[in-house]
Each structure stands twice: as C-alpha cells, then as structure tokens.
C-alpha positions in Angstrom: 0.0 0.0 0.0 1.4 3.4 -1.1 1.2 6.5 1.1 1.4 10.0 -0.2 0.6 13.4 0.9 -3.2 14.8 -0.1 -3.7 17.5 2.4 -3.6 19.2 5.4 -4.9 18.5 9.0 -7.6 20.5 9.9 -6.3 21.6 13.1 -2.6 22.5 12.9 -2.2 22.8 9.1 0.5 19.8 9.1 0.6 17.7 6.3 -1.1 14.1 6.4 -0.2 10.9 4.3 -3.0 9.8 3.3 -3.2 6.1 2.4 -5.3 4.9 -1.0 -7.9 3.1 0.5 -10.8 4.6 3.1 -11.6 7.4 3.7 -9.5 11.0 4.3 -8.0 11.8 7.0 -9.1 15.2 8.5 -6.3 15.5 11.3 -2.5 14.5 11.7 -2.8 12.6 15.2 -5.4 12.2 17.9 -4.3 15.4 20.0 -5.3 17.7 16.6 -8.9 15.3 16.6 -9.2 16.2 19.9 -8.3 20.1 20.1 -10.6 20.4 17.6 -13.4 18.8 19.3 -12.9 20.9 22.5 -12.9 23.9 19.9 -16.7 23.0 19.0 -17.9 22.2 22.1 -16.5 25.9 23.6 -18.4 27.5 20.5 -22.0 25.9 21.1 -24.6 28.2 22.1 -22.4 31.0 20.7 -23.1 33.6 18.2 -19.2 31.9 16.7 -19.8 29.3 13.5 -18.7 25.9 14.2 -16.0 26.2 11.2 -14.7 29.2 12.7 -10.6 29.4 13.7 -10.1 30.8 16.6 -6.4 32.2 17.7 -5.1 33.7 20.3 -3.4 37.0 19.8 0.4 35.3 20.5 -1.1 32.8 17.4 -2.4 35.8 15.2 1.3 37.7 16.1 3.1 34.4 15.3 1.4 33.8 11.8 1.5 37.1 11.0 5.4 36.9 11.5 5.5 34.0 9.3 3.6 35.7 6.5 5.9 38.4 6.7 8.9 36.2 6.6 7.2 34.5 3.2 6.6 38.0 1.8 10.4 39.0 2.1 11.3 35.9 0.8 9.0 36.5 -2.5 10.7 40.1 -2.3 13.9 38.5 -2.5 13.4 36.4 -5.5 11.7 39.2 -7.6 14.9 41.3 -6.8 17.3 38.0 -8.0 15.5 37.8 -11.4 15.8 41.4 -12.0 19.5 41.7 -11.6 20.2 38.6 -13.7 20.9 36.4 -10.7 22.6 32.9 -11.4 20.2 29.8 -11.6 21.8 28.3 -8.2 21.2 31.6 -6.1 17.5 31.5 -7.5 16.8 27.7 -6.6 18.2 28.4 -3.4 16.2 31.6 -2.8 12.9 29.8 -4.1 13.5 26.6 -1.7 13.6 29.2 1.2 10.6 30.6 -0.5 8.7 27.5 -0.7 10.0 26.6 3.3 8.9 29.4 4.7 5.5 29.7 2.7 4.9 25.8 3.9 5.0 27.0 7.4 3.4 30.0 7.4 0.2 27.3 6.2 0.3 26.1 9.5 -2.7 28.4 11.4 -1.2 26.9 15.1 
C-alpha cells in the first residue's frame, strides 16, 4: 500500500499521508482530533460558527510573522530575477521561499 501526501490537518495545518484506500483523514494525530473537538464544544450556544478558527493573539502575532517572513522571501526572489541572478542563487532563494510559505500554512 502506497502512502502520499493529499492534504492538510484541519487543526494544525501539518501535512497528512493519506493512504489509497478509506476514507481522508481530516487530522494528523489524535491530539489535533481532539483540540478540535474541545474547539466545537466551547463554540456551542455562541453567536461563533462551528467552522470558525479561533487564535489567540500570541497565534495571530506568530502567523503574521511568518507571512511576513514569506513576503520577504517573495521580495527576494523578484529582486534576484531582476538583476540577472545565477540559476543556483535562484533555486536556493525559491527553496527558502517554498519553506517558509509551507510554514506560514500552519494556522497553530
């Protein structure tokens, strides 16, 4: 049986391999299935949608760090193609690109 990567826990953002037979996984490990469960039971009764992400302000700062860490990154490679840059410096610039953008997926 052959595993490969289809998508992303619901949860954390973390990739899952997903195996060919039954059905998709929707989180990484049974602490995400369980966060997630103690998510929508704190948001019954409330005005919040069930589908809603909630973060903290630390988790907000910390995502928005790692967005801005992905935009430089982009910054960086636009500026490479424009002076001319050498094919090695521009796969090594857009493997840091494709890093950082990876873990700025993550919402946790």
């Amino acid at each position: 049986m052959s595993r490969r990567v289809l998508s992303c826990c619901s949860w954390c953002g973390r990739e899952i391999a997903e195996s060919e037979i039954g059905r998709r996984r929707r989180y990484c490990r049974q602490s995400c299935r369980q966060r997630a469960y103690e998510h929508r039971n704190s948001v019954k009764g409330t005005g919040i949608p069930d589908d809603a992400v909630v973060l903290s302000a630390q988790e907000v700062a910390d995502l928005s760090d790692r967005w801005f860490a992905a935009r430089c990154a982009a910054e960086d490679v636009a500026t490479a193609v424009s002076e001319g840059a050498e094919m090695i410096e521009l796969a090594d610039l857009t493997a840091t690109l494709v890093a950082l953008t990876r873990e700025a997926e993550r919402l946790r």
